[in-house]
BATI-10404 format. One record per residue (C-alpha): residue in one letter; x, y, z. Coordinates in steps of 0.2 Angstrom, whole numbers. Layout:
! BATI-10404
@r a&east X&north Y&up Z
...
This chain:
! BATI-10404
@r x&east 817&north 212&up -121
@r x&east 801&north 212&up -130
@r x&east 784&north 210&up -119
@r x&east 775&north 193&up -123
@r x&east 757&north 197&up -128
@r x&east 748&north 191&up -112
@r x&east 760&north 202&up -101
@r x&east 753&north 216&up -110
@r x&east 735&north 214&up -107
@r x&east 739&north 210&up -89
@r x&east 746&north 228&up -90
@r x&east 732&north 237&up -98
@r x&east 722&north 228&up -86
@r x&east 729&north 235&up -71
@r x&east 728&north 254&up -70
@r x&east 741&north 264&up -59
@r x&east 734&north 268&up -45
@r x&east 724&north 251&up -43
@r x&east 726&north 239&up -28
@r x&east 742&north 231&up -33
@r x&east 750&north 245&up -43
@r x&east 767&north 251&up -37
@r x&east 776&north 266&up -42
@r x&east 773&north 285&up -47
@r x&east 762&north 291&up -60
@r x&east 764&north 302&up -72
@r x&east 754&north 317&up -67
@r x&east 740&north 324&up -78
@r x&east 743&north 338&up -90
@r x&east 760&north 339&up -90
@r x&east 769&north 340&up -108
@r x&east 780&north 329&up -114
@r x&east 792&north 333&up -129
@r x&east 806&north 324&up -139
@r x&east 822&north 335&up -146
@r x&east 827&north 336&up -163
@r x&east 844&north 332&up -167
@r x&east 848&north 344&up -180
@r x&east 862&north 331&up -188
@r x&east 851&north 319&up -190
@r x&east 859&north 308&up -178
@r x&east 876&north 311&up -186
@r x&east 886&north 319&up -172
@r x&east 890&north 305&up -156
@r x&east 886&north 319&up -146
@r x&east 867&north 320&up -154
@r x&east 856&north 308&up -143
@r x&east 839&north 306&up -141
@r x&east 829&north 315&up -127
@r x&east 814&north 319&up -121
@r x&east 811&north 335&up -112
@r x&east 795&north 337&up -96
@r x&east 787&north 354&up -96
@r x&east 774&north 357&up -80
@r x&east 762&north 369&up -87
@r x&east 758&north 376&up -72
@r x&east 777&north 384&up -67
@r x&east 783&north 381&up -85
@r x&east 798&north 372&up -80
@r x&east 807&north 361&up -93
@r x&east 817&north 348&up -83
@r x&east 825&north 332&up -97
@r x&east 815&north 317&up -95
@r x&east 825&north 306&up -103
@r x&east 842&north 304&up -113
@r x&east 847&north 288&up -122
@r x&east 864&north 281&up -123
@r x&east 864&north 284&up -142
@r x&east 856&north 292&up -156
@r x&east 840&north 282&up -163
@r x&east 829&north 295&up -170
@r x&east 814&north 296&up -162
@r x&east 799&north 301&up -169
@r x&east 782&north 301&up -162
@r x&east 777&north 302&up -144
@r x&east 759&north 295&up -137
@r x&east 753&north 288&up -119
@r x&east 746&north 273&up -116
@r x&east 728&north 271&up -113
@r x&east 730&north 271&up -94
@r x&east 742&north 283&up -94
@r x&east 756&north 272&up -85
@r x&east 766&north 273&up -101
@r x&east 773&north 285&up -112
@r x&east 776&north 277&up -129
@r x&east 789&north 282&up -143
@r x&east 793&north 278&up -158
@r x&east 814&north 275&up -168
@r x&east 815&north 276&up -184
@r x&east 835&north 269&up -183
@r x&east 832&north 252&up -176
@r x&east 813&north 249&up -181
@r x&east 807&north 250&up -163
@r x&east 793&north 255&up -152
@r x&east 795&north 257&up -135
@r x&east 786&north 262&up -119
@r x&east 794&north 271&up -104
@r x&east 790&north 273&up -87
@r x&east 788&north 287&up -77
@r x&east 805&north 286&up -72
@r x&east 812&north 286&up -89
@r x&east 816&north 269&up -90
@r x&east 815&north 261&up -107
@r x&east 808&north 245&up -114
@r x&east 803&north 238&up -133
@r x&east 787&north 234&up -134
@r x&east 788&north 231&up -154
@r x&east 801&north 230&up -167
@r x&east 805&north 225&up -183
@r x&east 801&north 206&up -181
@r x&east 781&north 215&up -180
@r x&east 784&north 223&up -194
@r x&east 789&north 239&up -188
@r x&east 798&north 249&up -202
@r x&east 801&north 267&up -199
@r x&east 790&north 272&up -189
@r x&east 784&north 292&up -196
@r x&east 788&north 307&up -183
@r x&east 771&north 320&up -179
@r x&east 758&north 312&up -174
@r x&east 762&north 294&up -181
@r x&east 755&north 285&up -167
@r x&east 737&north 282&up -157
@r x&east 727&north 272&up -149
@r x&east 708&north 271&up -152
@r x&east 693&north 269&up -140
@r x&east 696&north 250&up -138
@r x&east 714&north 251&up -133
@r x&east 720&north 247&up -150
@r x&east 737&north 254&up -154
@r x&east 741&north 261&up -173
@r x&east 757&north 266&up -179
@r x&east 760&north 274&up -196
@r x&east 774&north 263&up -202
@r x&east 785&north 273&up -218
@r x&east 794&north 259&up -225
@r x&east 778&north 249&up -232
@r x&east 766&north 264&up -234
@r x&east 752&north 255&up -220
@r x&east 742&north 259&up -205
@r x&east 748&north 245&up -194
@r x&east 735&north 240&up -181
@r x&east 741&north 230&up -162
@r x&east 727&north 224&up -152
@r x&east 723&north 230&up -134
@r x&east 725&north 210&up -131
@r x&east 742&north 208&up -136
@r x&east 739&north 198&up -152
@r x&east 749&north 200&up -169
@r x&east 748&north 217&up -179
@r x&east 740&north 216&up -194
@r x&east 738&north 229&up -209
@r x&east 724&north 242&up -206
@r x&east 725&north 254&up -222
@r x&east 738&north 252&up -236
@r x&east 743&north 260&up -251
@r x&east 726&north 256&up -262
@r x&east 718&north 265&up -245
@r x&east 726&north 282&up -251
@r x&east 740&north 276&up -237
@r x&east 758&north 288&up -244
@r x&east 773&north 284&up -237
@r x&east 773&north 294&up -223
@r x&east 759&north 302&up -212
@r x&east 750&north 306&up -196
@r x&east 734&north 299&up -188
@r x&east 722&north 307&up -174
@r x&east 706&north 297&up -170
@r x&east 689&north 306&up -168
@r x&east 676&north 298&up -154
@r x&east 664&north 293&up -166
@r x&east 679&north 280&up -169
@r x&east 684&north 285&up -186
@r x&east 702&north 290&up -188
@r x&east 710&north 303&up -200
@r x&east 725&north 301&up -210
@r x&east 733&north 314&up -215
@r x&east 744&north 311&up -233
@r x&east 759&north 320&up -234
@r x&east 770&north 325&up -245
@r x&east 759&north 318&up -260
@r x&east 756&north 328&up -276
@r x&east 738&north 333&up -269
@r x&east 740&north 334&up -251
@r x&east 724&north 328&up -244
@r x&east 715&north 319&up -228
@r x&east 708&north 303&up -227
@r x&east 693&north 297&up -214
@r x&east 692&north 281&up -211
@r x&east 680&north 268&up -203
@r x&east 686&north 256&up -188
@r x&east 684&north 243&up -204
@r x&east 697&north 252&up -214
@r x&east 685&north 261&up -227
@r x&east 694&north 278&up -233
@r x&east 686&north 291&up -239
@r x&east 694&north 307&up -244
@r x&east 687&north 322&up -231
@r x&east 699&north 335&up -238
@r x&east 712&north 342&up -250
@r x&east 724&north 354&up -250
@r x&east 732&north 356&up -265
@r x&east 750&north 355&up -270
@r x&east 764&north 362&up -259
@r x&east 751&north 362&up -246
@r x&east 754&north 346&up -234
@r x&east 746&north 343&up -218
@r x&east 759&north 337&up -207
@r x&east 751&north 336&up -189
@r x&east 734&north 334&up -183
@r x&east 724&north 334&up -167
@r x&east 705&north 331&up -162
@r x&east 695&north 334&up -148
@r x&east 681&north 327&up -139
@r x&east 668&north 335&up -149
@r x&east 675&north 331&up -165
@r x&east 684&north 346&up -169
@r x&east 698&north 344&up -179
@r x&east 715&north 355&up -179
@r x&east 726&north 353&up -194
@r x&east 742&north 361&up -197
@r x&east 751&north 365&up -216
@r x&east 768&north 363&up -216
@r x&east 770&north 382&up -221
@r x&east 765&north 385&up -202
@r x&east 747&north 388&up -204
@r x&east 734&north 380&up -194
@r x&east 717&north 374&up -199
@r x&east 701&north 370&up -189
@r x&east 686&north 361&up -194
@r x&east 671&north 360&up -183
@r x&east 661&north 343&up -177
@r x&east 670&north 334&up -191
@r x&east 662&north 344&up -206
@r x&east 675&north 349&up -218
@r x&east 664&north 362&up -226
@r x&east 668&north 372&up -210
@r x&east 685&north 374&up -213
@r x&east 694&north 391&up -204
@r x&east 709&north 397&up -202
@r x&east 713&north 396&up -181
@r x&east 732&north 402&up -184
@r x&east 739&north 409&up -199
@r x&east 753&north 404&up -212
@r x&east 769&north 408&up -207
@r x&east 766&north 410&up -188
@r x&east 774&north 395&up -184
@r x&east 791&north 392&up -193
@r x&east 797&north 375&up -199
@r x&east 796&north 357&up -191
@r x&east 780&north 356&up -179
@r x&east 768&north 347&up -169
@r x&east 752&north 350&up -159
@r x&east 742&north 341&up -146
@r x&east 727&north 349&up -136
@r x&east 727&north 353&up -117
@r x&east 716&north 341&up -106
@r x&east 704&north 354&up -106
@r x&east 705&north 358&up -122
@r x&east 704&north 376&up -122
@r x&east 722&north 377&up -129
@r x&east 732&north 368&up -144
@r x&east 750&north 366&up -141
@r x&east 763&north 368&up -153
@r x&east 780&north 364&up -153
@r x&east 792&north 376&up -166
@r x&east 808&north 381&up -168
@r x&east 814&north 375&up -152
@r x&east 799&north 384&up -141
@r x&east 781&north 377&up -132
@r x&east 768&north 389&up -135
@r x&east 748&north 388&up -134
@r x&east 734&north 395&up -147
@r x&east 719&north 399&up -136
@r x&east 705&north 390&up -145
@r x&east 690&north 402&up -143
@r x&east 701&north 419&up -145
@r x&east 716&north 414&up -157
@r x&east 727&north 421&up -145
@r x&east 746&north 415&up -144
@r x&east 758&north 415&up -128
@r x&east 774&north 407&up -127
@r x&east 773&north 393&up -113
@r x&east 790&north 388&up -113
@r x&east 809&north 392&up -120
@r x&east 822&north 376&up -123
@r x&east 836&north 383&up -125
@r x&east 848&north 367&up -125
@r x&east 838&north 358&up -141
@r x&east 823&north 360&up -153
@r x&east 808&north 350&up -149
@r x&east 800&north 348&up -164
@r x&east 788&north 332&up -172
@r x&east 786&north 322&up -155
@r x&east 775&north 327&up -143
@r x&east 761&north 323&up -128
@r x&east 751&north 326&up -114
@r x&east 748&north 316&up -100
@r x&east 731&north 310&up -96
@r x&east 720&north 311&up -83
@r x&east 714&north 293&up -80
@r x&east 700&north 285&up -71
@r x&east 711&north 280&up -57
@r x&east 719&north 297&up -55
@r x&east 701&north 302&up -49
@r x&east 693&north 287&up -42
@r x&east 698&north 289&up -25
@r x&east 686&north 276&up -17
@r x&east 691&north 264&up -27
@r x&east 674&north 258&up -34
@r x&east 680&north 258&up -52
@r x&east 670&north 275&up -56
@r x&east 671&north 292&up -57
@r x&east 657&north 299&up -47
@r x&east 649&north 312&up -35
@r x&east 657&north 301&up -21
@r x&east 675&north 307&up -25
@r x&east 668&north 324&up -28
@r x&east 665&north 323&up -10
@r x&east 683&north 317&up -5
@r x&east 689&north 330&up -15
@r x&east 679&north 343&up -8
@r x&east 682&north 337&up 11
@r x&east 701&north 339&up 8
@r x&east 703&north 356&up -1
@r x&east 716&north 362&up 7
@r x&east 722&north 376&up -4
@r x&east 741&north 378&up 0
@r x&east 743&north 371&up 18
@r x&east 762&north 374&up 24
@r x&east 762&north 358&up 34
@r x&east 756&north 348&up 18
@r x&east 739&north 336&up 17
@r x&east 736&north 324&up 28
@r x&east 740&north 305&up 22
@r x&east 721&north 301&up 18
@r x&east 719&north 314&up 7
@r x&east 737&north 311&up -2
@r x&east 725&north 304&up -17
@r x&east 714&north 318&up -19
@r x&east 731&north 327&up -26
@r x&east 732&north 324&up -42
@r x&east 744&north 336&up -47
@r x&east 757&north 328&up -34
@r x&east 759&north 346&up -26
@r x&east 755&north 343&up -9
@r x&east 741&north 351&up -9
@r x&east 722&north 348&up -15
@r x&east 717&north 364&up -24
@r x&east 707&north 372&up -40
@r x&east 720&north 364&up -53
@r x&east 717&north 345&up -45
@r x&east 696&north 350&up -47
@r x&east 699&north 358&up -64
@r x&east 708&north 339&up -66
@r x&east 695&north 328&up -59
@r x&east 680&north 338&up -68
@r x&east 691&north 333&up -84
@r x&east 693&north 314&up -78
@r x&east 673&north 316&up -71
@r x&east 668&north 320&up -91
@r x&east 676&north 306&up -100
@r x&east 676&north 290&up -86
């Protein structure tokens, strides 16, 4: 059953953790992947799931499986990180689960969903605003944070293809990049839908996953494996971060929340470039499906760190976190520093700092 428009802001409004909040939430920095049917959703056997990897153990447990095949495609969370957002290309829809992988539509064809495009196809920018690279018409469809109608964002006379995927940089500017065209290229454009070309790549050369951190570097990946990395959003600093031919077929990347490492899912395997060094390590093996096209990490949210509840992150919960360090008690934490665990491990140690310096930097 689709949301109405007003329950939605209601939602976006009330952040997990808030007074009045109920339920588990999903913990920071864990990834979340979709797997691949290799049929293409031809075999009743083939459905739809989404696998949880904990980058800390690097156990994969299955998220989520539907009841039939729909071919899903992009993964993103929403904004307060309550949500994890997905997109199906056989029936048109968007949907948004919950942490216990329950399912529910949020947009379908009726919006004007129309084969929504796998890697990367979906975001949201600084305002809450939520875009989705929609195949069938060749547009950039944009959803309010308020719940009001979609509208057209960038279309085919934008440099808009027929398929692509979308990252958005801080500075508010998204960048699209067109696959599959007869000059591969990407697009920057303006939150008022001016597109510019930033850069091309020449036949048989298409970008087909993208990711963007908080300074404005931008991580682009070929479809012949190699990765590419511009600094502060100047293209005339194009490098090469990971070679072609490293990683093998169907992929998609995402940064870590500290953004030290890009994630990339191949051939059925998780692994992790370091940013600074170039250096590769497998972070995990799923051997009972590929992953491939879909993927995303959960964020670490204001009120994952606000543990006063005074609607900031400040030195005051640096202060909570820092009286209930506990390093790895046997017994557990006690009950008033059950928040101060971020990671949800029964204990407040270095990994729920190295997460509330994160949340600390950006709220």
């Amino acid at each position: 059953m689709k949301r109405s428009p007003w329950f939605i802001f209601l939602f976006i409004l009330l952040p997990s953790g808030a007074p009045g909040a109920e339920g588990p939430r999903f913990i920071p920095g864990y990834i979340y992947i979709r797997e691949r049917a290799d049929d293409g959703c031809i075999a009743p056997t083939h459905l739809d799931r989404i696998w949880e990897v904990n980058p800390g153990t690097r156990e994969v447990r299955l998220f989520v499986e539907m009841t039939k095949c729909l071919a899903i495609t992009s993964l993103v969370f929403t904004p307060d990180g309550t949500r994890l957002r997905a997109g199906f290309r056989q029936d048109d829809t968007i949907r948004d689960f919950d942490v216990n992988g329950n399912d529910e539509i949020v947009f379908d064809p009726s919006d004007g969903i129309g084969n929504p495009w796998p890697s990367n196809g979906m975001a949201y920018d600084a305002a809450g605003n939520f875009y989705v690279v929609n195949s069938s018409s060749a547009t950039i469809l944009r959803f309010p944070a308020d719940g009001g109608p979609g509208e057209v964002f960038a279309d085919r006379d934008d440099g808009v293809g027929d398929n692509g995927t979308i990252a958005f940089a801080p500075d508010g500017d998204m960048y699209y990049a067109v696959q599959y065209g007869v000059f591969d290229s990407m697009l920057r454009i303006t939150p008022k839908g001016t597109a510019s070309t930033f850069d091309r790549y020449g036949p048989n050369l298409s970008p087909v996953t993208l990711a963007i951190d908080e300074s404005e570097n931008l991580y682009v990946g070929l479809d012949m494996g190699e990765i590419l990395q511009y600094r502060v959003g100047d293209a005339s600093s194009r490098e090469v971060l990971a070679p072609r031919g490293f990683f093998g077929g169907t992929y998609v990347i995402t940064l870590t929340l500290d953004e030290r490492y890009l994630l990339v899912a191949s051939q059925c395997i998780l692994q992790r470039v370091h940013i600074a060094t170039g250096t590769v390590e497998l972070v995990a093996d799923l051997e009972l499906g590929c992953f491939e096209r879909g993927m995303a990490v959960a964020p670490v949210t204001r009120a994952h760190a606000d543990f006063n509840d005074d609607e900031a992150v400040n030195l005051l919960d640096f202060a909570i976190l820092q009286n209930c360090f506990s390093g790895s008690p046997a017994e557990g934490i006690s009950e008033e520093c059950q928040t101060a665990d971020i990671e949800q491990d029964d204990d407040v140690d270095l990994a729920d700092f190295a997460l509330w310096r994160v949340a600390f930097s950006r709220h």
